[in-house]
C-alpha positions as CSV (number, residue, x, y, z in Angstrom):
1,X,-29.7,-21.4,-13.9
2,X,-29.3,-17.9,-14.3
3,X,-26.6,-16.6,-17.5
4,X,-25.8,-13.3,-16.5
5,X,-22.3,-11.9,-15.1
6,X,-23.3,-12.0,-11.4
7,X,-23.0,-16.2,-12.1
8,X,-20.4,-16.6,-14.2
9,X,-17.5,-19.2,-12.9
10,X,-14.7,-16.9,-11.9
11,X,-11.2,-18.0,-13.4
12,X,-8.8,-20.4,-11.3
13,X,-6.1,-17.4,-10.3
14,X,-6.9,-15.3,-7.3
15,X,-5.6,-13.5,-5.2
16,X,-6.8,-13.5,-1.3
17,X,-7.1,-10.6,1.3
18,X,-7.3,-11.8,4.7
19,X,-9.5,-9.6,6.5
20,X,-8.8,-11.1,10.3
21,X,-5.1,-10.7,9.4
22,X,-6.1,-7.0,8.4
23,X,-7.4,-6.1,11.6
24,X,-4.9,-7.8,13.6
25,X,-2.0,-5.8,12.0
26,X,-4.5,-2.7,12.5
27,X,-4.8,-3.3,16.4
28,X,-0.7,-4.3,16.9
29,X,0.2,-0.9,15.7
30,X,-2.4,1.1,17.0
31,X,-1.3,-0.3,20.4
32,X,2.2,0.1,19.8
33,X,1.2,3.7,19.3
34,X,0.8,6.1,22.2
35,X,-2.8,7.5,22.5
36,X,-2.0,10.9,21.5
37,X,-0.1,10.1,18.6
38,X,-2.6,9.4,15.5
39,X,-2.7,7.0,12.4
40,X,-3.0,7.9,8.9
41,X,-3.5,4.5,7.2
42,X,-2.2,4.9,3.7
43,X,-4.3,3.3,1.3
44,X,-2.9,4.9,-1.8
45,X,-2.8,2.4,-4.9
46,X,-6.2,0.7,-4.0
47,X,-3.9,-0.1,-0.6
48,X,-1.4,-1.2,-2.3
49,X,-3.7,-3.8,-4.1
50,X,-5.5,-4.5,-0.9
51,X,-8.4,-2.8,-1.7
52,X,-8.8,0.7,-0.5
53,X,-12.9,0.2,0.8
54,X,-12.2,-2.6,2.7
55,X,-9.1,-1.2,4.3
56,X,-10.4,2.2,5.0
57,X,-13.5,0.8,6.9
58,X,-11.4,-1.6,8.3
59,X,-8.9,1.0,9.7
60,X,-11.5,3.8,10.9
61,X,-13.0,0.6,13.1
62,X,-9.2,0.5,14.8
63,X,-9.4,4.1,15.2
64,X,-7.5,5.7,12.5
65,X,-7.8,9.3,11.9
66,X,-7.9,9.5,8.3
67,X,-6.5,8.5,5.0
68,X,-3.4,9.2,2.9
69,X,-3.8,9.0,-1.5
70,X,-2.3,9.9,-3.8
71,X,-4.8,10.6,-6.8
72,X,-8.0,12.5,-7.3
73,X,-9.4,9.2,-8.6
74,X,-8.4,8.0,-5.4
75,X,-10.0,10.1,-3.1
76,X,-13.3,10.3,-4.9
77,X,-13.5,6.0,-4.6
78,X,-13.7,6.4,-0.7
79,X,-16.1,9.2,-0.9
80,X,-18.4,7.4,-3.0
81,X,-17.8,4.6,-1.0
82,X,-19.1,6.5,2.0
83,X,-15.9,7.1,3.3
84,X,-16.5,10.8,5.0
85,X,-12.8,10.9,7.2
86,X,-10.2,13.0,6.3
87,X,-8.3,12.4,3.5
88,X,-5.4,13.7,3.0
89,X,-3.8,13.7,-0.9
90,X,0.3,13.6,-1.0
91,X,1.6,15.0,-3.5
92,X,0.9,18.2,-5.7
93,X,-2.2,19.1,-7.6
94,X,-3.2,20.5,-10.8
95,X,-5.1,23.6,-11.0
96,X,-8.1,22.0,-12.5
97,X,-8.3,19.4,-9.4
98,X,-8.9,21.9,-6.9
99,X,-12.0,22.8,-7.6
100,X,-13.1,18.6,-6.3
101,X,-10.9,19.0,-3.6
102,X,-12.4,21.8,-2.2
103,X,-16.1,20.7,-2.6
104,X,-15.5,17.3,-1.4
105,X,-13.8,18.0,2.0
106,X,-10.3,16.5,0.8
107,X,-6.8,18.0,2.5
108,X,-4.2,19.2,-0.2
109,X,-0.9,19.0,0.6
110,X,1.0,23.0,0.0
111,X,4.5,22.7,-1.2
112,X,4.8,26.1,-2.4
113,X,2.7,29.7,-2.8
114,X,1.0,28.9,-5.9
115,X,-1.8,27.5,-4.9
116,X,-3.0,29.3,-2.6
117,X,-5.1,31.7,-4.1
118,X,-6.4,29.1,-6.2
119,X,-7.7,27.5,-2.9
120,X,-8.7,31.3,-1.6
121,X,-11.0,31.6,-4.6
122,X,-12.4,28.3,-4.1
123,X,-13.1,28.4,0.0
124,X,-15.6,31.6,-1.3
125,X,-17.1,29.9,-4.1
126,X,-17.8,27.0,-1.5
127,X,-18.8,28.8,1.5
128,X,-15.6,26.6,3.6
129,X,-12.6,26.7,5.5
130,X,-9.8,25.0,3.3
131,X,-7.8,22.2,5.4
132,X,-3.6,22.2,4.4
133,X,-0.7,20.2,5.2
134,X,2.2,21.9,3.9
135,X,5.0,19.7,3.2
136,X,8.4,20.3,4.4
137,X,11.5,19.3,1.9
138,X,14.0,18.5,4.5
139,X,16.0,16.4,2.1
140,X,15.2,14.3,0.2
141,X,14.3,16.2,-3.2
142,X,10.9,15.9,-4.2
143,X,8.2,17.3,-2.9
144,X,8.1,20.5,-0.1
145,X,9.2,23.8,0.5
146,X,12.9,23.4,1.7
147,X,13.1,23.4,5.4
148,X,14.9,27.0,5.1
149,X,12.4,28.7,3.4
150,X,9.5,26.8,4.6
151,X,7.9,29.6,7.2
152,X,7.0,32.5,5.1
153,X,4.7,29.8,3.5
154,X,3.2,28.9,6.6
155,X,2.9,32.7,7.5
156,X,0.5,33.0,3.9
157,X,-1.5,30.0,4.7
158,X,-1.9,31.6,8.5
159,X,-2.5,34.8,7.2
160,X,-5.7,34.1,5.1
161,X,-8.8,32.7,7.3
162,X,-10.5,30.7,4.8
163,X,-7.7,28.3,5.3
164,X,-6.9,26.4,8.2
165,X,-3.1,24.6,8.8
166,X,-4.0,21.4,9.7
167,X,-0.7,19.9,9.2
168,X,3.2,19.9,9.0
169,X,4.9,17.4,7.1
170,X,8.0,15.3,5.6
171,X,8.5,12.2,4.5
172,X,11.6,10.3,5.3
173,X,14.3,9.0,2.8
174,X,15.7,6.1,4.4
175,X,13.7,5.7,7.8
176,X,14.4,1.9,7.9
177,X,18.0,1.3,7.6
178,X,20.6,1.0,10.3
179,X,21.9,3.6,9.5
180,X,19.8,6.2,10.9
181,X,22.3,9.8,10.3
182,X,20.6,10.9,7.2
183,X,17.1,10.2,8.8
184,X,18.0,12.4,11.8
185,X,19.7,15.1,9.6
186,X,15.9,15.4,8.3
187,X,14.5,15.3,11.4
188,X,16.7,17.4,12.8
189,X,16.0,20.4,10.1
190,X,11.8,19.0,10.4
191,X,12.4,20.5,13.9
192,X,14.3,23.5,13.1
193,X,10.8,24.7,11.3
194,X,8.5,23.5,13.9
195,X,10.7,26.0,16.8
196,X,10.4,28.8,14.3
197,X,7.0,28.7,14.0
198,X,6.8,28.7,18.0
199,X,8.6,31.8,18.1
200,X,6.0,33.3,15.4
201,X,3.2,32.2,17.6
202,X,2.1,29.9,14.9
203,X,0.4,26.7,15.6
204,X,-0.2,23.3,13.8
205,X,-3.4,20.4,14.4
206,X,-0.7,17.8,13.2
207,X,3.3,17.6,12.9
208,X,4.0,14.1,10.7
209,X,6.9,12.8,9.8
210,X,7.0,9.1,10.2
211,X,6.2,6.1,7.4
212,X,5.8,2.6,8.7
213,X,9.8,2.9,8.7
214,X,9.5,5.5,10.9
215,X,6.9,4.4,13.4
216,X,9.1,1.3,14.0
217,X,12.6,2.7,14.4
218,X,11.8,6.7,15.1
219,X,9.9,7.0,18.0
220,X,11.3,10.5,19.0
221,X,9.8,11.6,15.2
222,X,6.4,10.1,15.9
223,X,4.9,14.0,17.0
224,X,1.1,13.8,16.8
225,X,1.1,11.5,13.5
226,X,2.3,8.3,12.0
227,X,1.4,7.8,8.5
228,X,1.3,3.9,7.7
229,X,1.7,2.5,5.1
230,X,2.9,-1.3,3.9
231,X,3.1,-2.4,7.7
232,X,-0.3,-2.5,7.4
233,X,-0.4,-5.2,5.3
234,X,2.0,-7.4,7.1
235,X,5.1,-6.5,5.2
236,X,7.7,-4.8,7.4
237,X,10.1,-2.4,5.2
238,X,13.1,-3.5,5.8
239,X,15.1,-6.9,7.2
240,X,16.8,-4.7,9.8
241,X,13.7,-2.7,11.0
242,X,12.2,-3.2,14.4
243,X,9.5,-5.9,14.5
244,X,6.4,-6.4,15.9
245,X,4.9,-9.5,17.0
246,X,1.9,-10.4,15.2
247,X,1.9,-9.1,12.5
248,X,1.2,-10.9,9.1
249,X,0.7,-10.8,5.7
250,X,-2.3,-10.1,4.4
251,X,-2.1,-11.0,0.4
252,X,-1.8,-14.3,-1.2
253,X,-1.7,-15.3,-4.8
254,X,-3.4,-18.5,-5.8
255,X,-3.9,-20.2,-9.0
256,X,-5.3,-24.0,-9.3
257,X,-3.8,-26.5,-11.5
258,X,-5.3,-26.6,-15.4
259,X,-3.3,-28.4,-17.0
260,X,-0.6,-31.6,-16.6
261,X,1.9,-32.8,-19.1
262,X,3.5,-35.8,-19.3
263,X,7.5,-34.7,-20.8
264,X,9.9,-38.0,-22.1
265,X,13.8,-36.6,-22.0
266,X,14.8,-34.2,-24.2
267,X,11.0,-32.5,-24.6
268,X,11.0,-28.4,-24.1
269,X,8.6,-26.5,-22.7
270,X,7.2,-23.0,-23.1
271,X,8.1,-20.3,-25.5
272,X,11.8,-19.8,-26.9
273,X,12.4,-23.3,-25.4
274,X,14.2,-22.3,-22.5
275,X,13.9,-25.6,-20.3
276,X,14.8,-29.3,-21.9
277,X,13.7,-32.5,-19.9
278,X,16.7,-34.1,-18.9
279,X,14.3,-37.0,-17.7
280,X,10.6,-38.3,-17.8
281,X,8.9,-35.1,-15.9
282,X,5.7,-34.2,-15.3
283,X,4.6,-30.6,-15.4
284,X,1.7,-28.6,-14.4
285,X,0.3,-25.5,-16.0
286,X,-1.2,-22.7,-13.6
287,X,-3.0,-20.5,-15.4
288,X,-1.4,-16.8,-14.0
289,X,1.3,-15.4,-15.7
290,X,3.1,-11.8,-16.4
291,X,-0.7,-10.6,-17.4
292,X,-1.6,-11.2,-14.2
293,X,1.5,-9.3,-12.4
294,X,3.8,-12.2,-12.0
295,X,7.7,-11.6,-12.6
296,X,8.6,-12.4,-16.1
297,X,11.7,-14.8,-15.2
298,X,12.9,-17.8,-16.9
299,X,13.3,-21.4,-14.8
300,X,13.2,-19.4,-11.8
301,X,10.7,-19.2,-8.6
302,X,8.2,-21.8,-7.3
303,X,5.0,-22.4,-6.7
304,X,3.5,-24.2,-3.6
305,X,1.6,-27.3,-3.8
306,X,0.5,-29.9,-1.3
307,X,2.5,-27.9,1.0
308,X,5.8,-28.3,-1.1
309,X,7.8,-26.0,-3.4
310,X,7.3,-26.9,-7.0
311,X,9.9,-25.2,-9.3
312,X,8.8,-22.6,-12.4
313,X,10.5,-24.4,-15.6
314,X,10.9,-22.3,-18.9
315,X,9.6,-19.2,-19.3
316,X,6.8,-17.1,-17.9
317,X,3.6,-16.3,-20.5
318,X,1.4,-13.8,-19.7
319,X,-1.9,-16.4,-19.3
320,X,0.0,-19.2,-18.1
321,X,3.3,-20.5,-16.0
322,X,4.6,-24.2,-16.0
323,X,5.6,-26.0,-12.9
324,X,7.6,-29.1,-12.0
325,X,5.8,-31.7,-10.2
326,X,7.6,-34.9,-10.4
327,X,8.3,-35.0,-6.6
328,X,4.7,-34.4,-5.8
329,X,2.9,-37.4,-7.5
330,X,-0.4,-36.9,-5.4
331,X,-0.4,-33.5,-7.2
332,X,-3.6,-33.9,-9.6
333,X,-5.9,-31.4,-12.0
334,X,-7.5,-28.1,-10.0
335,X,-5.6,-28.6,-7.1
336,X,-4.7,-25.4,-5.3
337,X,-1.3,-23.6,-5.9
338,X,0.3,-20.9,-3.8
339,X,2.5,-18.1,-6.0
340,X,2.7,-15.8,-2.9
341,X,1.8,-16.6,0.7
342,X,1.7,-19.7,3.0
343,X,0.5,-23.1,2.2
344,X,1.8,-25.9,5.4
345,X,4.4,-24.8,6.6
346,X,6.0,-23.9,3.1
347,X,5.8,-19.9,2.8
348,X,6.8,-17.9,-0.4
349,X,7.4,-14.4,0.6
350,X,6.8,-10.9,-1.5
351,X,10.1,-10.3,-0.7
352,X,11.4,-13.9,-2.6
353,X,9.0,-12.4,-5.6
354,X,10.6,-9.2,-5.5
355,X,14.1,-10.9,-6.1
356,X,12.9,-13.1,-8.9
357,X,12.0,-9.1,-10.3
358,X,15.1,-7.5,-9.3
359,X,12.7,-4.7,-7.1
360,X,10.8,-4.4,-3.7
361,X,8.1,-5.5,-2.0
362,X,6.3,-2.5,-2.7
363,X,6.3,-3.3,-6.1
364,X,5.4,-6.3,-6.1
365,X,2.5,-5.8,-4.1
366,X,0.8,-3.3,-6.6
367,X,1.6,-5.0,-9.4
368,X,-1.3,-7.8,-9.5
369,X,-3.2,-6.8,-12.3
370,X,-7.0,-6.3,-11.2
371,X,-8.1,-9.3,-13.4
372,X,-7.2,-10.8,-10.9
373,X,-10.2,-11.6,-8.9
374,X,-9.4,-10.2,-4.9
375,X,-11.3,-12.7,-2.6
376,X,-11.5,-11.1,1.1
377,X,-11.8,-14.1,3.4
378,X,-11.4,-14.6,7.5
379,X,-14.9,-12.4,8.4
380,X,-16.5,-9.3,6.6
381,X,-15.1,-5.7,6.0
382,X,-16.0,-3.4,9.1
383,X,-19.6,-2.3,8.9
384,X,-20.9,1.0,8.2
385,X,-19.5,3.4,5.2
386,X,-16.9,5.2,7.4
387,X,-16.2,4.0,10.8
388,X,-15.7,5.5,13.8
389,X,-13.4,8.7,13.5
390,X,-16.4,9.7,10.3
391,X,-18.3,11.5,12.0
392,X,-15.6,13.6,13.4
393,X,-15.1,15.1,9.5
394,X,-18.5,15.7,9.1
């Protein structure tokens, strides 16, 4: 046997990517979309936790145009990776992060003047023609040129040929709620941009408006871009949004039993004593814990095992979590436990974590700490380093 830490036994807490779920999501939406609108998978956060390889090749295979991160760090994993599709970074950069962007083909987003002739300099030094987006504030107050001062920025980035507008863009405050006014107030100014640079004669490769909110409820906003983001992964944004058929999950959390106690009445468990047997119970120890990502919560939550709902008693440590498994007597030592996902026909939801945490499902999906091992099961990643939209970048 072989000691080395390609062989070492990997810990009994997991989380799962489902590949085949993966692509499935991939394919609903890209043909929910019409053919000349494109997708920007965003895989920012190491895909929200997915893994941001994996998903990129995954994606390009389905036909995706390119990428959307938010870091440098980001961006440089896919292109060592192989990854040679667009990538576009959201956001603002510093000064000293140009100079990488520049040299490794990545898209900058403009959201004011500044750096421009930064990016000037830099198209010389590199012998290229600098790709934009410039980002449109249309309302909701973070990033962009406001929406009424936004076209004597596009007129600079026009005006100097080593750069070429590639894209338009805003991002949506609250694309997934009923209530749709404030969206189309946004959209509505988003538009009042895109006729003024008609009547300049100034053109645009992409106009992008839509998240995964968006692409489900805003179809008149889809223009020649969606960008998509936690749809991807099988969570929709919101209870109220549109739905699509098919589309699943693609995370689970799993942890396998290491420990069983036998408690008499009256016996406490876990720190600060925060759960009392009122009878003889029997607990079992999963060894995950707020370490690991999960909420920090006190006799609240469950865990799934043989198919039924086991409930957390006392407190959550960061190695370790206690469950109750009195009513599950068959329940024995390195059995498998579900803390997120399906097991039967029981299902614990990101959205029932993010209530035990008093957030969103977004949050709770990037959370998982990465010593947590991510296990990709139902078939391989996609082959090749880039997929099929690469060699379109090249």
């Amino acid at each position: 046997m072989e000691f080395d830490s390609t062989t070492f036994p990997l810990r009994p807490a997991w989380i799962e990517i489902d590949l085949g779920r993966l692509r499935r999501n991939l394919e609903i939406i890209r043909a929910d979309l019409p053919r000349s609108v494109e997708l920007l998978a965003v895989v920012k956060d190491d895909a929200y936790g997915h893994g941001a390889l994996d998903v990129a090749r995954l994606a390009a295979a389905q036909g995706a145009w390119g990428y959307g991160l938010s870091t440098l760090e980001e961006a440089m994993a896919l292109r060592d990776g192989g990854v040679r599709a667009p990538l576009l970074l959201l956001g603002e950069r510093q000064e000293a992060e140009l100079p990488w962007c520049v040299r490794n083909d990545l898209t900058v987003c403009l959201n004011d003047a500044r750096t421009i002739p930064h990016l000037v300099k830099l198209a010389a030094k590199f012998n290229r023609c600098v790709p934009v987006h410039v980002k449109v504030h249309t309302g909701m107050s973070r990033y962009g040129a406001r929406w009424d001062e936004t076209l004597p920025l596009v007129e600079r980035v026009c005006s100097e040929k080593s750069l070429r507008l590639d894209g338009l863009m805003t991002h949506l405050a609250q694309s997934d709620e009923l209530d749709k006014s404030f969206a189309n107030l946004q959209i509505s100014r988003f538009n009042e941009v895109v006729e003024g640079m008609a009547k300049r004669g100034l053109t645009v490769r992409f106009k992008h408006v839509c998240n995964s909110g968006g692409f489900l409820d805003l179809p008149q906003a889809h223009f020649d871009m969606v960008r998509v983001g936690i749809l991807l992964y099988g969570i929709f944004p919101s209870s109220v949004c549109r739905r699509l058929a098919g589309i699943e999950p693609v995370m689970s959390v799993k942890a396998r039993i290491a420990g069983i106690q036998e408690l008499k009445a009256g016996e406490v468990v876990g720190y600060g004593m925060r759960y009392t047997a009122p009878s003889r119970r029997r607990i079992a120890v999963l060894p995950i814990g707020y370490g690991d990502g999960f909420p920090r919560v006190r006799n609240q939550g469950c865990a799934l095992l043989r198919g039924r709902r086991a409930p957390i008693v006392g407190g959550i440590a960061m190695d370790a979590l206690m469950v109750d498994i009195t009513d599950i007597p068959d329940a024995g030592m390195w059995d498998e436990a579900v803390l997120m996902g399906r097991q039967g026909a029981e299902e614990i939801t990101v959205h029932e974590l993010a209530r035990l945490k008093n957030s969103v499902s977004y949050d709770v999906l990037t959370s998982w700490r990465l010593r947590l091992r991510r296990k990709p099961v139902n078939g391989p990643p996609a082959p090749g380093p880039s997929g099929a939209k690469a060699a379109e970048a090249k």
